[in-house]
C-alpha distance (Angstrom), angle and dihedral (degrees) to the residues before:
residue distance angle dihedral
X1 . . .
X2 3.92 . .
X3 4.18 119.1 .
X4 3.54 92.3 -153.7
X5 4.06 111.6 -121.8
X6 3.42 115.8 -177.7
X7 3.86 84.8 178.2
X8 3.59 113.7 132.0
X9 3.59 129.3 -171.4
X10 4.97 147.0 -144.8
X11 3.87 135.0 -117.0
X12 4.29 137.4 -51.9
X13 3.57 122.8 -21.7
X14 3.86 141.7 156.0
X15 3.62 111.4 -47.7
X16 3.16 113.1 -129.1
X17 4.21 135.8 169.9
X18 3.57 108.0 -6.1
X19 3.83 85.3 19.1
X20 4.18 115.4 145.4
X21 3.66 115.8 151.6
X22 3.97 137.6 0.8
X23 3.82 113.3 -85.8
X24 3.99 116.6 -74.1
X25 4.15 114.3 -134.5
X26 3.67 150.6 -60.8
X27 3.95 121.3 -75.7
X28 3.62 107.0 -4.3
X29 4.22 107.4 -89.8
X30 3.98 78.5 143.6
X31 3.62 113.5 136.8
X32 4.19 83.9 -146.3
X33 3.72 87.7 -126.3
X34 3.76 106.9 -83.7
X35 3.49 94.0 -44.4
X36 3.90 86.8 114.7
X37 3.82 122.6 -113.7
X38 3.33 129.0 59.5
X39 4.20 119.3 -83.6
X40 4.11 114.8 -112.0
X41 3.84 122.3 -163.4
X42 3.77 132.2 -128.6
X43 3.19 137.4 -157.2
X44 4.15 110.2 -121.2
X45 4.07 151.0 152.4
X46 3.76 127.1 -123.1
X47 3.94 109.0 -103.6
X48 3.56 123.5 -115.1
X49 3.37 103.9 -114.8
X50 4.08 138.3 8.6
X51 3.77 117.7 -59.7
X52 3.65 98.8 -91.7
X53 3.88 111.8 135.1
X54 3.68 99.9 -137.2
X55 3.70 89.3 49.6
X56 4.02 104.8 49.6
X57 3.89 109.9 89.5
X58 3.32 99.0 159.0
X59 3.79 137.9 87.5
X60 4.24 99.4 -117.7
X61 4.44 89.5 46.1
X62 3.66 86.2 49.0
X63 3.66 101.1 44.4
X64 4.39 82.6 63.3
X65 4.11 92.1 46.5
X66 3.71 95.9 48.4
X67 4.01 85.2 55.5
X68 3.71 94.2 47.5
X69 3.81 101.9 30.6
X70 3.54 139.8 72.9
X71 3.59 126.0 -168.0
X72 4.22 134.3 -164.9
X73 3.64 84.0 -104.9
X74 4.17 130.1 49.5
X75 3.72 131.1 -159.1
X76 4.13 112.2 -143.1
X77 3.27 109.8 -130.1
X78 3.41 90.6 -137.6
X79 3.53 110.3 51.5
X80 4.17 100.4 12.8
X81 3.89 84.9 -131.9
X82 4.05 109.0 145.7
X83 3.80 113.1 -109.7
X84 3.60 133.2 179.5
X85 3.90 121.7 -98.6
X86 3.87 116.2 157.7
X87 3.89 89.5 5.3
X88 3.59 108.6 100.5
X89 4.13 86.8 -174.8
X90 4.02 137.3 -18.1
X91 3.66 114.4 -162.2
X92 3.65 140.8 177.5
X93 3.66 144.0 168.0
X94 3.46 105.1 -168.5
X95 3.83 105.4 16.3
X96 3.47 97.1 -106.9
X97 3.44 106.3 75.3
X98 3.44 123.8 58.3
X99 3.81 133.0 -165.7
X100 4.05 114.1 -166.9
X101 3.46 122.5 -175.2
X102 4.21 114.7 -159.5
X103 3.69 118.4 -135.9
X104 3.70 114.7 -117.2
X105 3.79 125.1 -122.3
X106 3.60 94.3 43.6
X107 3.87 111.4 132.7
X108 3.89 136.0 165.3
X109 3.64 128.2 -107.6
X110 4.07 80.2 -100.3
X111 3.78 96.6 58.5
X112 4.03 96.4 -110.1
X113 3.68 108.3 136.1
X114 3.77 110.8 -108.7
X115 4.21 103.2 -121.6
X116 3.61 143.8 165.5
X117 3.89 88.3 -84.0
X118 3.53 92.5 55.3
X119 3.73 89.0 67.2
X120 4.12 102.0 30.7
X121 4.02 83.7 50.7
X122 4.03 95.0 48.3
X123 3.77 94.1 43.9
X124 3.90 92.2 50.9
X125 4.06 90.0 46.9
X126 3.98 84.5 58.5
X127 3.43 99.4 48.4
X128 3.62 93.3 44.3
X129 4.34 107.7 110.1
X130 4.09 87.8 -153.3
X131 4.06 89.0 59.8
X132 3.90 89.4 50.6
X133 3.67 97.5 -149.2
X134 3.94 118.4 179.9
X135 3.61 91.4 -137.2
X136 4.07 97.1 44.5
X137 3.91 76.0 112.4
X138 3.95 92.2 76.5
X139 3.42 96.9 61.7
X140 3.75 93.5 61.9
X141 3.60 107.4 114.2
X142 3.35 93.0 60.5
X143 3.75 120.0 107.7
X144 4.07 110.4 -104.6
X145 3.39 94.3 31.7
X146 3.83 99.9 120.2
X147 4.23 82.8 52.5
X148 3.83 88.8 53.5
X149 3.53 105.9 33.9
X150 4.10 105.9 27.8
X151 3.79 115.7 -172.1
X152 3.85 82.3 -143.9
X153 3.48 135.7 -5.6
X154 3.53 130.7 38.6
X155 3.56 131.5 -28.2
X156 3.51 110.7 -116.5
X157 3.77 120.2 173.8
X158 4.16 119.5 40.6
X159 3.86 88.9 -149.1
X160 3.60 141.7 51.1
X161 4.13 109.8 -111.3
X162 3.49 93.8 -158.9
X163 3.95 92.8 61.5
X164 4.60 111.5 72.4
X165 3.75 117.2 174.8
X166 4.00 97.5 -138.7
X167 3.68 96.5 -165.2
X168 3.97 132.7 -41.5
X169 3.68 97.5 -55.3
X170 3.70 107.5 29.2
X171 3.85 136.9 56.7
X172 3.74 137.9 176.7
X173 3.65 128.3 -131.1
X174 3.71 129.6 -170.0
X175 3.43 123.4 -164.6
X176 4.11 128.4 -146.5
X177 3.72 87.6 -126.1
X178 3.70 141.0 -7.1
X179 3.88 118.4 -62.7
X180 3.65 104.5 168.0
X181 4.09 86.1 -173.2
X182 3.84 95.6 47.9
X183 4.25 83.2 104.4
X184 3.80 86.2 64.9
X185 3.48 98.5 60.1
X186 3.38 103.4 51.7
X187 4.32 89.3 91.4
X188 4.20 85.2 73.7
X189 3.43 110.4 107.8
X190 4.10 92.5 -125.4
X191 3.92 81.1 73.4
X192 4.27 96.0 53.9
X193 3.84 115.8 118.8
X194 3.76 119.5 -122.5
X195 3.69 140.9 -157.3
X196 4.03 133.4 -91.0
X197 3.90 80.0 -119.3
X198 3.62 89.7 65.9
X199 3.76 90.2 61.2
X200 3.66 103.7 31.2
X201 3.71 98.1 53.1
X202 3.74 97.9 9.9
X203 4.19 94.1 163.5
X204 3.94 88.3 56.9
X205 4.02 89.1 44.0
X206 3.78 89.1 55.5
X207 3.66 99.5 49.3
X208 3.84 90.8 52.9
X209 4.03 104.8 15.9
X210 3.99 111.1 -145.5
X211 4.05 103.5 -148.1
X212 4.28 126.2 163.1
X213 3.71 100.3 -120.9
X214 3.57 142.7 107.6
X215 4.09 95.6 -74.1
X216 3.82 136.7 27.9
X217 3.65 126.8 -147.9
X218 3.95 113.1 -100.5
X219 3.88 97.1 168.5
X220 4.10 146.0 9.0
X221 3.94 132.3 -176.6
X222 3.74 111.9 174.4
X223 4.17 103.8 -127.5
X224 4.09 93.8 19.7
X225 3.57 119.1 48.7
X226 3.82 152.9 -49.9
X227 4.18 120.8 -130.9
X228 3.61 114.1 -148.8
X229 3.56 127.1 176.8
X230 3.55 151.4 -153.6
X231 4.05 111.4 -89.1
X232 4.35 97.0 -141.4
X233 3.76 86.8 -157.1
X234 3.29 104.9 39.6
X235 4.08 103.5 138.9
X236 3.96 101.0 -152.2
X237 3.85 119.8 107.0
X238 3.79 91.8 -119.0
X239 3.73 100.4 68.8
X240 3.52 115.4 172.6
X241 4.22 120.8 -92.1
X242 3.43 96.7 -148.2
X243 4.10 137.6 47.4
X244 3.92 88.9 -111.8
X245 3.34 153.9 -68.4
X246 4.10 136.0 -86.2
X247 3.95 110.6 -155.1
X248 3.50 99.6 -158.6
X249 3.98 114.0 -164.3
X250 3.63 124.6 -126.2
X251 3.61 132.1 -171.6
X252 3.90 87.7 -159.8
X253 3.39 129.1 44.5
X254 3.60 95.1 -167.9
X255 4.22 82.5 55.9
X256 4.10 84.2 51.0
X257 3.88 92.5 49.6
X258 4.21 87.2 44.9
X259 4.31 87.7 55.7
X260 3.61 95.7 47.9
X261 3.68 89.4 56.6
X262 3.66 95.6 49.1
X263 3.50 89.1 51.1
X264 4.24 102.1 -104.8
X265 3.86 100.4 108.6
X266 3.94 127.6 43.1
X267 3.79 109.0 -155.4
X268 3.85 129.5 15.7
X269 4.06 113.0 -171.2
X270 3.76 94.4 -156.9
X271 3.72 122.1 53.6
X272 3.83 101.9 -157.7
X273 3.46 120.8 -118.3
X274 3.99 94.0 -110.3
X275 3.52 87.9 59.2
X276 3.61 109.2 46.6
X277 4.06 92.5 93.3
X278 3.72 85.1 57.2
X279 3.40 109.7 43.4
X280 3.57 99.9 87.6
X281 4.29 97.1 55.8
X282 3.93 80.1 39.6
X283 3.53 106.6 52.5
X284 4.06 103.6 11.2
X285 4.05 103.8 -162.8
X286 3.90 90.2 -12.0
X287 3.67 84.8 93.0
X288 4.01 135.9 97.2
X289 3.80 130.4 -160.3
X290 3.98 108.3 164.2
X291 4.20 130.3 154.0
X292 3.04 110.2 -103.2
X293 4.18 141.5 -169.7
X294 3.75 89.3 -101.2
X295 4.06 127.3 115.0
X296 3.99 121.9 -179.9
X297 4.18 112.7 -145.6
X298 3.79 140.5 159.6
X299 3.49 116.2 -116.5
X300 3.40 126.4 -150.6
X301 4.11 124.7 -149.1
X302 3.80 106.4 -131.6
X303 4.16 87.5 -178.9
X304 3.70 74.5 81.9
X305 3.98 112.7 75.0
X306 4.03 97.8 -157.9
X307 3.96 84.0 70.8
X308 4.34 96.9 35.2
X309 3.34 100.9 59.8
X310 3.89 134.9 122.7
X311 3.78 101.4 -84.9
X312 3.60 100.9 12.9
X313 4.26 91.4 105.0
X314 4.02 74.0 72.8
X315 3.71 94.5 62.9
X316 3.75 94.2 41.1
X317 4.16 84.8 51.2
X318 3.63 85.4 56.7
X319 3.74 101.9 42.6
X320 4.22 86.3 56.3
X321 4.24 84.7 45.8
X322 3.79 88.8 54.2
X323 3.83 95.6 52.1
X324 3.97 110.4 88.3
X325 3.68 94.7 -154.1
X326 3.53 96.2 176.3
X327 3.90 95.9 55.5
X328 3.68 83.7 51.7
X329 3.41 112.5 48.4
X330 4.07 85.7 46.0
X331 4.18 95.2 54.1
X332 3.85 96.6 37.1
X333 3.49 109.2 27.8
X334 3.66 101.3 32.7
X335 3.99 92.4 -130.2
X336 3.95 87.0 -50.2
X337 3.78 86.4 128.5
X338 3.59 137.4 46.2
X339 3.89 119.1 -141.9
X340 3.84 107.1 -110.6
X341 3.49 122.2 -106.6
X342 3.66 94.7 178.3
X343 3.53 147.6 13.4
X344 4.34 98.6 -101.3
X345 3.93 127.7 47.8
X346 3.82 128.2 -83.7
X347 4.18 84.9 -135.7
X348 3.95 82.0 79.6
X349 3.80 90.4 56.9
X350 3.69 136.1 -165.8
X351 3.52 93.4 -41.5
X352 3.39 98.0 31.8
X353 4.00 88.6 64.6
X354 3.39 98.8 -97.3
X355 3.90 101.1 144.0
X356 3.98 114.0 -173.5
X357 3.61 112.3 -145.0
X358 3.59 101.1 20.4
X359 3.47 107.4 129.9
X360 4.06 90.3 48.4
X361 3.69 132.9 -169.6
X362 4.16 79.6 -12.3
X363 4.16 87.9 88.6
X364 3.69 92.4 30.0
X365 3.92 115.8 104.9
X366 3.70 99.5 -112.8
X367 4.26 96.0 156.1
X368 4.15 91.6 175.6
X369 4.09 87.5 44.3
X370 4.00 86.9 43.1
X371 3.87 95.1 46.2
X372 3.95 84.8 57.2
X373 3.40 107.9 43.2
X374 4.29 89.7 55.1
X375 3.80 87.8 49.7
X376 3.86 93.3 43.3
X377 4.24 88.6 43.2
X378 4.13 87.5 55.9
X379 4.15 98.7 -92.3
X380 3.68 120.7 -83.7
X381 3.95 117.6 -40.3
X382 3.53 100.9 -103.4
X383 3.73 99.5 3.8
X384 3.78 87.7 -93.0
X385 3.88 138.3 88.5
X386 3.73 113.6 -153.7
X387 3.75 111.4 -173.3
X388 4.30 104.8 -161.6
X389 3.68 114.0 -152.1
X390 3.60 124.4 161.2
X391 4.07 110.2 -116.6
X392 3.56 112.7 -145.8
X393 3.70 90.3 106.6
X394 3.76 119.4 65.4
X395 4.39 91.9 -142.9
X396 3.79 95.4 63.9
X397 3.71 96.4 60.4
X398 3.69 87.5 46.7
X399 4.14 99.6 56.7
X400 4.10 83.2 30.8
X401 3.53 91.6 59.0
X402 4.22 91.8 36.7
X403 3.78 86.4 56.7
X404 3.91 97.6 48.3
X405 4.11 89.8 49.1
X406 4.13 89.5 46.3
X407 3.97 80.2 50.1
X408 3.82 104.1 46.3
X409 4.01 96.3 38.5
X410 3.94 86.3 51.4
X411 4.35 84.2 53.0
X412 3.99 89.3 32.3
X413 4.07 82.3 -128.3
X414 3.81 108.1 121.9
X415 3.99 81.4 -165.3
X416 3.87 100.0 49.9
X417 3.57 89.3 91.1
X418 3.85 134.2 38.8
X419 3.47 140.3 165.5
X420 3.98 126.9 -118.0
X421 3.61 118.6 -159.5
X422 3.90 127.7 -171.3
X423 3.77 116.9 -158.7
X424 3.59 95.7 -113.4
X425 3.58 154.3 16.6
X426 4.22 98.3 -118.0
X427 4.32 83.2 44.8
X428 4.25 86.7 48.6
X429 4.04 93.3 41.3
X430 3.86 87.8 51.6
X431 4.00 105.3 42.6
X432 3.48 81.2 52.6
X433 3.70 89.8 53.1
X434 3.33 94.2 50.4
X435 3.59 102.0 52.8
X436 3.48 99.1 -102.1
X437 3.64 110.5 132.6
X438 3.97 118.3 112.1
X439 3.79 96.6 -178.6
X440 4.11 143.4 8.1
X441 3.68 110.8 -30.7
X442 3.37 133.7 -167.0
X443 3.80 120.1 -89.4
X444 3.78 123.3 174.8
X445 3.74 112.3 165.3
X446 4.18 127.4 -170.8
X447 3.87 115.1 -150.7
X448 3.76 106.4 -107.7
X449 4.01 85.7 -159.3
X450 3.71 132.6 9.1
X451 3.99 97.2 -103.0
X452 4.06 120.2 109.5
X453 3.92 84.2 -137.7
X454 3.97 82.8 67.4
X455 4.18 89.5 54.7
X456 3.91 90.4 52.2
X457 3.93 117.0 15.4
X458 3.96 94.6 63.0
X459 3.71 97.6 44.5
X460 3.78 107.0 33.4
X461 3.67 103.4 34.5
X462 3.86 122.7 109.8
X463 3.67 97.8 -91.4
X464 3.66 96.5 -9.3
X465 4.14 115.1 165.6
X466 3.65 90.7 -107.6
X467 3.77 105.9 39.9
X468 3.42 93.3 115.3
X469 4.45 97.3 172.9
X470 4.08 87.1 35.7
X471 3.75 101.8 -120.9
X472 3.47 109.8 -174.0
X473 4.22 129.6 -166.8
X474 3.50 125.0 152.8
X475 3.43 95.9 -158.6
X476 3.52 89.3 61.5
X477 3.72 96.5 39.6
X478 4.13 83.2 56.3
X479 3.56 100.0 41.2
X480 4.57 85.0 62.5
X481 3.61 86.4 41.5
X482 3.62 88.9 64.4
X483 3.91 94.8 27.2
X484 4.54 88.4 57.6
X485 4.42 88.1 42.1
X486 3.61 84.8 57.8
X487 3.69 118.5 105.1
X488 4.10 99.1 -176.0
X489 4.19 98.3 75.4
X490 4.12 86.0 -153.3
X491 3.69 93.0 60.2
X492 3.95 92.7 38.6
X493 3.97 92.0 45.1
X494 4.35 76.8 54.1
X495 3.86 97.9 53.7
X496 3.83 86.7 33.7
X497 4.15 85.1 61.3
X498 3.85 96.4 38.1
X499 4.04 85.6 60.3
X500 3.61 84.0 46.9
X501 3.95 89.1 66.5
X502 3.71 91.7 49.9
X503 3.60 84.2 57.9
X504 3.64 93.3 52.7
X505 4.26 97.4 45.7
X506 3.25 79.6 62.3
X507 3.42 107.0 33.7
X508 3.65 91.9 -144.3
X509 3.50 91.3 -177.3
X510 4.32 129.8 5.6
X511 4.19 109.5 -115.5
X512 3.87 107.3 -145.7
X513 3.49 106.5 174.2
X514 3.72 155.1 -18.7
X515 3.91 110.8 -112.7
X516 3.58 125.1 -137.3
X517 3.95 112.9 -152.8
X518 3.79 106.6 -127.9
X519 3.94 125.0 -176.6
X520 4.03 136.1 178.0
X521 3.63 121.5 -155.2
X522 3.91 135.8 -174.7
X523 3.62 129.4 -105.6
X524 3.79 90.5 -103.8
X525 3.62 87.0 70.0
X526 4.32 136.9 80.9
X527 3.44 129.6 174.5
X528 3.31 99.5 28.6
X529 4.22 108.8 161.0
X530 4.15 130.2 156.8
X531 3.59 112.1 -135.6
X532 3.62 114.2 -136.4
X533 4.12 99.2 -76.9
X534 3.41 79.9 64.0
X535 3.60 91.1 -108.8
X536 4.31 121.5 139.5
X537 3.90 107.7 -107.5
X538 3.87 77.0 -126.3
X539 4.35 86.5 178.8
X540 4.12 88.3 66.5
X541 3.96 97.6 43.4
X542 3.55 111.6 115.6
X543 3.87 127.2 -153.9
X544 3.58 128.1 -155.8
C-alpha cells in the first residue's frame, strides 16, 4: 500500500479540505481539553489525498487512519503478527469462503453501532470504479469485482456479489479465487468499516472524518497541523495514554529535529540524515533506531518505451551494479539502513519470506560488471539518468545525489547521472500518478501487513494499485496466483520467492536498502516505541 514519505512539513496556513479550526500551539503544554492527559506533538506531512481509508496509500494519510480506525484484524506493535480486533471469528474451509463474525460493543466516535454493514458497505464503496479510490485494487479477490471495478468497459454492478451481510454481526465474503492469506489482511486500513454518516453526508464526513479508534479529529489546516484527540469512550483495549496528539507539518525535517531540541515539538519519527551522528550526545536514551518493514528502490516507468525495451533489463542490472550501497548507507545514514539484498523486509523473516541473498551479485557493486551490462543493454535512454525525488526532506537529496556519484564515477561521466527533485511529496505522489516519470524514480514502500505477498503483489502485478512504472510479467503475475491459492504457507512463501526471481531477471525495480525506523522524543515523554511500519504506537505514549 504505503509510498513511503518521510517528507515532513512548517507552521499555519489556509485550511483547506478537511480544514476546521486555525492551528492550536507550540510543544504540547495542552491540557487536551478534559479528555485527561496531557497533549504531545509530532512531527508530520499533509496526506495526499482526503482521509478516506480506501484512498490513503501513503505513509503520512495512514499514520491519521490507524489513530482513528479500527479494523476486524490488528497488527501488534510488537511483533507485526495479525490479531483480531472487531472480528469476533473468520473461518474458512476451503479458502474461499469466508465467514466473519463482528464483535459487539463496538461503536464510532458518533455513537452508531459498528455492524456487519458498516464493513460490507465500506468495502463495496472502495471497490466501486465511479468512487476512484487508489486502493479499489485491494478488494480484488472478492467475487464481483470485475462488475464493480472493470479494467475497461462499463461499470455494471454498484456492489460487490461476493460480499452478503448475514445479520448485524456477521457477513460473508467470497473470493474470485483462493487466497488462503486474505484473513491477514484484513488489519489494513483499506479494510476499516465506516459510518452511514460517511455516505449520507459524505462532504461533511470528509471535512471532519468520524472513525472508531482511540482518537477523533478536533482540527485540520493543510501546511500547519492536524489536532486529534483522545475518544473517552472509546471501547477497545488499547485506549489512548495521553489526551491527544498535534501533528504539526514541516517542510523540513532537519527544521523538525532543530524544534524538538529547543524544546517546541515532542516526538519526531525521522531523525534526518544530518543528524544521525548526533543523536546519541543529543538525545541520550530519548532516541529510537528499530528494523523496520520498510525497503527503499528505484522504479522505473515501463509506460515509457526508452526504458521497456528488449535488452533494457540489462541496463537496469547495471544501474543496481553501479550503486555501492554499502558505502552509502554507512556515510549518510550512519548504519540506519541496511543495503538490500532483496526486494521484501528481513522483519518478515525466514519464514515470513524474507530470503537473504536473493537478488545476488545484481545489488552487489560490481563497477567493471556494471560498465558492461549498460553498454551491452544499448547505453542509457537518452544519455542521461534522472533520478525524481520529491525535496521537502533534506535526506533524499543526500542518498539521491550519493547514488548519481556511485553511478557516474562507475561510467567516468560526472553527467551520466543527475538528480530530479519535485517540490513536494503530494506534487511527487501525483506526477507519478499521472504518468509522468521519464527516468528512475523514487519508490520507498512500508508493509501494510507482515506477508511477502504484500512486498510484491501490490507493486509488481499487472495493474496492481501500487505499480506505479507498470511492469508487467505474466509469469510472475501466475507464479502469486498460485503462491495466494495455496493453503500450506511453506509452499506459498516458495512460489512467493520464485516470482521474486522473475522480479530480479528483470530487475523490475533496483532495491537500495532496508530502512530502520528511527524516532527522538522529548523529556516530557515515556514509552515511546514504533511498531513495525515504523509508525509511533502514539495510543501508549505517555506525557508528563
Amino acid at each position: 500500500m504505503r509510498a513511503v514519505t518521510y517528507a515532513i512539513w512548517p507552521a499555519c496556513a489556509a485550511t483547506v479540505a478537511l480544514a476546521l479550526s486555525a492551528c492550536s500551539g507550540g510543544g504540547g503544554g495542552d491540557s487536551g481539553g478534559g479528555t485527561g492527559g496531557a497533549v504531545l506533538s509530532s512531527s508530520w506531512g499533509d496526506p495526499q489525498n482526503p482521509l478516506e481509508p480506501a484512498n490513503t496509500n501513503e505513509v503520512q494519510g495512514g499514520k491519521v487512519l490507524d489513530m482513528i480506525f479500527r479494523g476486524l484484524k490488528r497488527y501488534d506493535p510488537r511483533t507485526g503478527r495479525a490479531e483480531n480486533w472487531l472480528a469476533q471469528s473468520i473461518e474458512t474451509d476451503d479458502a474461499r469462503n469466508f465467514t466473519i463474525k463482528v464483535k459487539p460493543g463496538w461503536t464510532f466516535s458518533n455513537g452508531e453501532k459498528v455492524t456487519a454493514r458498516s464493513f460490507v458497505d465500506a468495502w463495496n464503496y472502495g471497490a466501486s470504479l465511479k468512487n476512484n479510490q487508489k486502493n479499489a485494487y485491494f478488494f480484488g479477490y472478492i467475487d464481483g469485482y470485475d462488475k464493480v471495478h472493470p479494467d475497461s468497459g462499463r461499470q455494471t454492478a454498484d456492489t460487490l456479489s461476493g460480499l452478503k451481510v448475514v445479520d448485524d454481526h456477521t457477513f460473508t465474503v467470497k473470493l474470485s479465487q483462493k487466497f488462503s492469506g486474505f484473513p491477514d489482511t484484513l488489519g489494513y486500513a483499506a479494510f476499516a468499516p465506516l459510518p452511514r454518516a460517511f455516505f449520507t453526508d459524505h462532504a461533511a464526513w470528509l471535512q471532519k472524518p468520524v472513525g472508531n479508534g482511540p482518537y477523533t479529529i478536533q482540527s485540520y489546516s493543510k501546511g500547519s497541523q492536524m489536532s486529534l484527540r483522545k475518544w473517552k469512550d472509546y471501547p477497545g483495549p488499547d485506549k489512548a495514554q495521553n489526551g491527544g496528539v498535534d501533528l504539526k507539518v514541516y517542510t523540513d525535517n532537519n527544521t523538525a529535529y532543530t524544534d524538538l531540541l529547543a524544546g517546541n515539538l515532542d516526538l519526531v519519527d525521522d531523525v534526518p540524515a544530518a543528524q544521525l551522528k548526533n543523536v546519541k550526545k543529543d538525545l541520550d536514551d530519548r532516541y529510537l533506531n528499530t528494523p523496520a518493514g520498510i525497503i527503499q528502490t528505484l522504479a522505473f516507468p515501463f509506460y515509457d518505451k526508452k526504458w521497456n525495451t528488449p535488452g533494457a533489463e540489462k541496463v537496469r542490472t547495471g544501474l543496481s551494479m553501479a550503486i555501492n550501497r554499502k558505502q552509502i548507507t554507512e556515510t549518510i545514514f550512519n548504519n540506519t539502513r541496511t543495503p538490500a539484498t532483496d526486494w521484501t523486509s528481513p522483519v518478515l523473516g525466514a519464514s515470513g519470506g524474507y530470503k537473504a541473498g536473493l537478488c545476488g551479485a545484481a545489488c552487489e557493486y560490481h563497477p567493471a560488471e556494471a560498465k558492461k551490462l549498460i553498454k551491452e543493454g544499448g547505453g542509457i535512454p537518452g544519455g542521461q539518468v534522472k533520478i525524481t525525488y520529491n525535496a521537502d526532506t533534506g535526506s533524499h537529496k543526500e542518498w539521491v545525489d550519493a547514488v548519481c556519484n556511485s553511478i557516474n564515477n562507475v561510467l567516468g561521466n560526472d553527467k551520466a547521472c543527475v538528480g530530479n527533485p519535485v517540490g513536494t511529496f503530494a506534487d511527487f505522489r501525483n506526477q507519478i500518478g499521472q504518468h509522468k516519470m521519464t527516468g528512475p524514480f523514487r519508490a520507498g514502500w512500508q508493509m501494510d501487513y507482515p506477508l511477502i505477498q504484500d512486498f510484491l503483489q501490490p507493486l509488481y502485478y499487472t495493474n496492481a494499485s501500487s505499480n506505479d512504472g507498470k511492469w508487467s510479467d505474466k509469469d510472475f503475475d501466475k507464479l502469486v496466483n498460485e503462491a495466494n491459492a495455496e493453503t500450506d504457507q511453506a509452499k506459498a512463501v516458495k512460489l512467493f520467492q520464485q516470482a521474486e526471481g522473475v522480479v530480479r531477471d528483470n530487475m523490475a525495480a533496483i532495491p537500495l536498502w532496508y530502512q530502520n525506523g528511527s524516532a527522538g522524543w522529548s523529556s516530557r515523554l515515556s514509552h515511546v516505541a514504533l511498531n513495525p511500519f515504523s509508525v509511533p504506537v502514539y495510543n501508549e505514549i505517555k506525557v508528563g
